[in-house]
C-alpha positions, 0 to 999 in steps of 0.5 A: 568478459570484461566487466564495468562496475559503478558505484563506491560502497559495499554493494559494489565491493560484493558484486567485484568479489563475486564477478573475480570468482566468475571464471569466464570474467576476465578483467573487473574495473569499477568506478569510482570504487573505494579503498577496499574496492582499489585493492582488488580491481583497478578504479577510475575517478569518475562521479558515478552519476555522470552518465557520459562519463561513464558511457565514455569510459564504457567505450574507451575501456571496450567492456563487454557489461556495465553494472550500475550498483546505486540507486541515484546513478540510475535515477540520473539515467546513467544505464540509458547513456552507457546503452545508448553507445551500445554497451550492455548495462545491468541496471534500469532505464531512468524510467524503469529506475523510477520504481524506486525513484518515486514511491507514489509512482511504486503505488501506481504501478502496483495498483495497476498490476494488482500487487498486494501493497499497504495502503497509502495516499501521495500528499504535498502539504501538512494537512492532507498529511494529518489527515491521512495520518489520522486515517490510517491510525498508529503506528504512523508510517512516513516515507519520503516519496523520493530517494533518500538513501534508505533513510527516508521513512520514518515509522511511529507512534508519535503523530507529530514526529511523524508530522515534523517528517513530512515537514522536513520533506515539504521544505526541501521540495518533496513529498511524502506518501503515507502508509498504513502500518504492516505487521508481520517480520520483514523479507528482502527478496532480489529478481533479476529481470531481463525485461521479459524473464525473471529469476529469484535469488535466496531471500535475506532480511536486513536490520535498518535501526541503528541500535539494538533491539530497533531501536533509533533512526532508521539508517541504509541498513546495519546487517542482514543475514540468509537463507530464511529458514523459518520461511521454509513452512510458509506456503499456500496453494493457488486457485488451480490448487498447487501448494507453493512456497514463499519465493513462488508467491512472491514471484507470482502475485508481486514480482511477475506483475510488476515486471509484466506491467513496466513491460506494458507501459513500454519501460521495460525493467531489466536489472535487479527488483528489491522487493521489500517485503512483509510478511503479515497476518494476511499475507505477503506485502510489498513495503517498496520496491528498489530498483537495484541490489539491496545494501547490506544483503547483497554482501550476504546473499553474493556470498553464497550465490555459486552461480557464476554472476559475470554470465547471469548479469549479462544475460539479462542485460541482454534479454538472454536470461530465459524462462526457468534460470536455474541457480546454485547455492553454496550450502550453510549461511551467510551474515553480515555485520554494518560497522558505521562511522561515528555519529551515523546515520546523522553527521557521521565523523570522516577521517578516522584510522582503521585497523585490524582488517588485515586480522579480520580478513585472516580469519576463516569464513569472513569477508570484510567489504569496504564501504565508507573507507578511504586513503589518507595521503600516508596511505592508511586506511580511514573512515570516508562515509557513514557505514564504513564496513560489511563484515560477512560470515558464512559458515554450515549453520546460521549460528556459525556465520553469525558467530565469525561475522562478529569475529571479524568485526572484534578484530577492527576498529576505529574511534567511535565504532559503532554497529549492533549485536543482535543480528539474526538474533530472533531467529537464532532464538526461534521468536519469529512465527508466521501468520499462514495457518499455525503460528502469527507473529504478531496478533491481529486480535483488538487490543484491551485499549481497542473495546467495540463500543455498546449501542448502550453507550453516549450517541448509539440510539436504539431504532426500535419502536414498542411494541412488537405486530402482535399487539393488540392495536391499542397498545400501538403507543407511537402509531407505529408497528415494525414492518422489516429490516434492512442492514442499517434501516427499520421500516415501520408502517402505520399502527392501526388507528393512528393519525397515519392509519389508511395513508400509504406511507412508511417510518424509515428509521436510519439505525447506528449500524454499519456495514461493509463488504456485504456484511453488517458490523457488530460495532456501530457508529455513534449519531451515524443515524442522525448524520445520514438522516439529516444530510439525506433531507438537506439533498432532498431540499436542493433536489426538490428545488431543482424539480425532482421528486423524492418520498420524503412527505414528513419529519414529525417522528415518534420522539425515540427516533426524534432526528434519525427518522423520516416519514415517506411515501410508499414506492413500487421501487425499482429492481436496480442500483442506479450508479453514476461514477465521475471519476474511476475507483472501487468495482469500477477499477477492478472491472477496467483493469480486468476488460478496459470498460466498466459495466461494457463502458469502453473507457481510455487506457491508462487511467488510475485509482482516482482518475477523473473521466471525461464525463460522468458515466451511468453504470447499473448494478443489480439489487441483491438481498440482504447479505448478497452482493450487488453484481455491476450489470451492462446497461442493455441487461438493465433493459432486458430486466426493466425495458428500454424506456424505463432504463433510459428514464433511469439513466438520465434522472441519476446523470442528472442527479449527480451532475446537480449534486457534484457541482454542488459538491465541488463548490464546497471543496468535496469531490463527489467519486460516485454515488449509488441511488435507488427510484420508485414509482409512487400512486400516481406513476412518478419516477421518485427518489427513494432510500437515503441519498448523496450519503456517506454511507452511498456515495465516495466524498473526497476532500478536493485539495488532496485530490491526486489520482493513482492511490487510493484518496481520502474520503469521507465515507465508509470507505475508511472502515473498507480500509481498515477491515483490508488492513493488517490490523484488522487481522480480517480475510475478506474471502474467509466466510468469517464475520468481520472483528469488532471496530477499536474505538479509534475507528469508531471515533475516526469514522463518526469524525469523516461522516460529521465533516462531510455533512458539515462540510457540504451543508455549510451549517453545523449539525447540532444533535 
């Protein structure tokens, strides 16, 4: 077999090195290659990204396998030039590359393949990138959404570094995706994927700061090291009840999904997937995906692969790989050590002499591979690129190879030398536990600076009235006796000889309490009352104008609830949530990603998180007690439960509500997602709205002007609260049975800040409390 490799650093040194100990490789070539590279295997001068040059070569050359080692060559679509002159390549289509090429295009994918991921919004202008930033709170993740070399992302507690980041990308013409933080130590995983099959390779973790401790920018990456022996406990049993380890969970709810959706879209992905990985207190999650061998753990984990590659990397360039591809590690472990030019990751310094490889080399259980390295016209060996060297050790334990890569790496040197000192240093000490049962990494617990909030404090009002419906009637001093609760709502019904005694009416009183995924928190919202409150009453005066009846019949309100309150007509509501959804998200996404429809709505394929429909739709829930969940039902269960005219009459009040509403809503530069309304019949058998309505609390505002679909949208919702309590540093299992934490103030403030801005926004006024 005569083997292709291109691309000039340390990736593609590792993989010559492992393709000359494959006895069925004949003859390895790479192009443009380096001077550690030239050493061993011929190189041909040619820019790597040149795809007809490189197709050419292919052919002139007969090889039987092209290799494309980096990132930008098949972004540039080189794989596809060297396939389409039917050579087979080990490397994705420009469309498959795009994976890595485009991280919002990453989140697109994996939302539509249910891949557990942070959260993130695509943004192409600095204040949809504050906004989002404030979302998601610190530490502050910034990443530019196309290739940067792996020094693209910036992560930190400074919001305005962070800002100054996304600016640098919007300069040059790009744009950022903005994630929410992941706690938890971080895992490269490499598959290999024939487009239809797949194989894991042992797992690595690499070091992207520049100096000691993680500290500095963040470079292509400044060691790594493998196996991961504490993942050897981390497991977890699936819904058929069989326990599996890490690679397995990564395979099954990341890598296979991936694969099987790039498989669905007709882009195939057949090459290596570098999942970058963190292991949090909720499980695994996807940082990013690479669309190639990861530098510098391929130096590690080629190192010990014993598996012939030559043959491997063919057959998935071949669709040959097979279900179950069994592989074979040499045993112990391997380290790799970055030397790096002077002034990396920055403006790193070139022409540097080099000495002490030939040592290094000499000395037992190290491999020095070339990166950044060149010849002058002497002949000597010189710094030519940023990380000049990956210096590998291997040997029985990890103690020992870390021990002989910085063995290796005493012995070279150059004028402005740098690299770190503490690779695999926390595992060698033992300081890195995972949160799957027994031991965290890090806590999820709120910290001292994160206290929930009193409902004593500034802006939480109580709802209650005095006294309770025991008491004698002429001790009713606001006319009002408790009639129940709901999650956020005191109803009240009129005392016994009080002005509203004999009127069939109630006090619906709107508390400061918050709820989320079927739960009422324990942090409230302050003035959260109050906001709702006050914009339900400015809906219910344009949908008065427009001809639709509402309950509201008072705001004259005991002083306590002065503002949160609203005296209404009593209704014999109807047992259904009445939904209309303009555009696709929440459980209307997850239903269409499961059946294509949404409560038995046909939709077109392909949509997104966000998607625009092309008409609103009317999609009926059912009304469960408090606690329970509202189950999304067809419309024709509608009508069995409240007959066909009655459900006709409902479906067209709520189109008609939200047509009205999202117009109105749009001239204000909102998006108005969907919205959830509850009817009655009063006295006289009018069809009435009822409850609070257009409500942060009951339906997704978006801000227009950031509006982009497949990612999840800013709002000015609740769903803030739904994000963080999905969010790592909650620390919260939604499917655990246990009671959401405590709100940290930044969350409380954040939310009070997106219901006043929606009000404000909406109603055009400013709402005085």
């Amino acid at each position: 077999m005569k083997v292709l490799v291109v691309g000039p650093g340390g990736r593609e040194h590792a993989i010559v090195r492992a393709l000359l100990r494959d006895e069925a490789v004949t003859s390895v070539e790479a192009a443009p290659g380096n001077a550690g590279i030239a050493r061993d295997v011929t190189c041909h001068n040619l820019h790597a990204q040149d795809g007809a040059a490189v197709a050419a070569l292919a052919v002139v050359g007969s090889f039987d396998l092209v290799i494309i080692g980096p990132e930008a060559p098949l972004a540039a679509g080189v794989a596809d030039a060297v396939r389409d002159v039917g050579v087979p390549v080990f490397g994705p289509s420009a469309a498959a590359a795009r994976l890595e090429a485009s991280k919002s295009f990453a989140k697109e994918v994996m939302e539509a393949a249910q891949v557990p991921t942070a959260g993130a919004v695509h943004v192409t202008s600095l204040a949809a990138a504050r906004e989002a930033l404030d979302r998601f709170g610190a530490p502050h993740v910034v990443k530019d959404d196309g290739l940067a070399a792996g020094k693209g992302v910036v992560v930190t507690e400074d919001i305005e570094a962070a800002l100054a980041h996304a600016q640098e990308c919007f300069a040059a013409g790009g744009s950022v995706v903005i994630e929410e933080f992941l706690d938890g130590p971080e895992v490269s995983l490499f598959v290999l994927s024939d487009g239809v099959d797949l194989v894991p390779l042992s797992p690595a973790q690499d070091f992207k700061r520049i100096y000691d401790d993680d500290a500095g920018p963040n470079t292509g990456g400044m060691g790594a090291y493998t196996p991961l022996h504490w993942l050897d406990g981390y497991t977890e049993t699936d819904a058929s009840g069989v326990e599996r380890d890490f690679v397995q969970i990564v395979v099954d709810t990341v890598a296979a999904p991936t694969l099987a959706e790039m498989a669905r879209r007709g882009t195939p992905f057949v090459g290596v997937l570098y999942c970058g990985l963190a292991v949090t207190s909720r499980g695994v999650r996807v940082i990013e995906f690479n669309a190639r061998f990861g530098d510098p753990e391929t130096q590690a984990v080629l190192e010990r692969l014993a598996t012939p590659l030559g043959q491997l990397l063919l057959d998935c360039s071949t669709g040959s790989l097979g279900a179950d591809r069994p592989l074979e590690w040499s045993r112990g472990c391997a380290a790799s050590v970055v030397m790096a030019a002077q002034d990396y990751p920055e403006t790193p310094r070139r022409g540097d002499l080099i000495t002490g490889v030939e040592q290094a080399e000499a000395l037992e259980g190290v491999a020095v591979l070339h990166a950044g390295t060149a010849r002058d016209e002497e002949g000597r060996l010189i710094t030519a690129g940023g990380r000049v060297f990956a210096v590998v050790g291997t040997g029985d334990s990890l103690q020992a190879a870390v021990d002989r890569a910085y063995a290796g790496v005493q012995e070279i040197s150059w004028e402005g030398e740098q690299h770190r000192s503490d690779i695999a240093a926390r595992a060698l000490a033992g300081e890195i536990t995972l949160a799957n049962g027994s031991a965290s990494g890090s806590s999820a617990a709120v910290s001292d600076g994160e206290r929930p909030v009193s409902l004593e404090e500034e802006g939480v009002r109580s709802t209650e009235l005095p006294p309770s419906s025991e008491d004698p009637p002429e001790e009713y001093p606001t006319g009002w006796v408790h009639l129940s609760s709901g999650k956020v709502r005191e109803l009240y019904q009129p005392a016994p000889g009080s002005s509203w005694d004999g009127q069939d009416v109630v006090l619906m009183v709107a508390s400061d309490r918050i709820s989320a995924y079927d739960h009422v928190l324990s942090t409230p919202i302050p003035d959260k009352g109050i906001i709702l409150t006050q914009l339900s009453l400015w809906w219910f005066d344009q949908l008065e104008a427009a001809g639709i009846s509402h309950h509201v019949v008072s705001v004259d309100v005991p002083e306590e609830v002065a503002g949160r309150a609203m005296i209404c007509r009593r209704l014999e509501m109807v047992e259904a949530e009445c939904i209309a959804r303009g555009y696709l998200t929440g459980s209307g996404l997850a239903e269409y990603r499961q059946t294509g429809a949404v409560t038995g709505l046909q939709l077109p394929e392909g949509l997104r998180d966000g998607s625009a429909l092309d008409e609103p739709i009317f999609t009926p829930s059912s009304k469960a007690a408090q606690g329970d969940h509202d189950e999304n039902i067809s419309f024709e269960t509608l009508t069995e439960t409240v007959g066909v005219d009655l459900a006709m009459r409902l479906r067209e009040a709520t189109l008609r509500i939200y047509s009205l509403a999202e117009s109105t809503c749009r001239a204000a530069g909102v998006i108005l997602a969907d919205t959830k309304l509850e009817f009655g019949f009063d006295a006289a058998g009018t069809l009435t709205v009822a409850d609070e309505v257009l409500t942060p609390d009951s339906s997704r505002f978006w801000p227009a002007e950031s509006w982009e679909p497949g990612a999840a949208q800013p709002s000015f919702d609740k769903q803030f609260v739904r994000d963080w309590l999905t969010s790592s540093e909650s620390g919260w299992d939604r499917s655990s049975g246990q009671e959401p934490p405590a709100l940290p103030e930044k969350i409380v403030s954040a939310t009070r800040a997106r219901y006043l801005e929606a009000y404000e926004r909406l109603t055009g006024t400013e709402l005085v409390f």
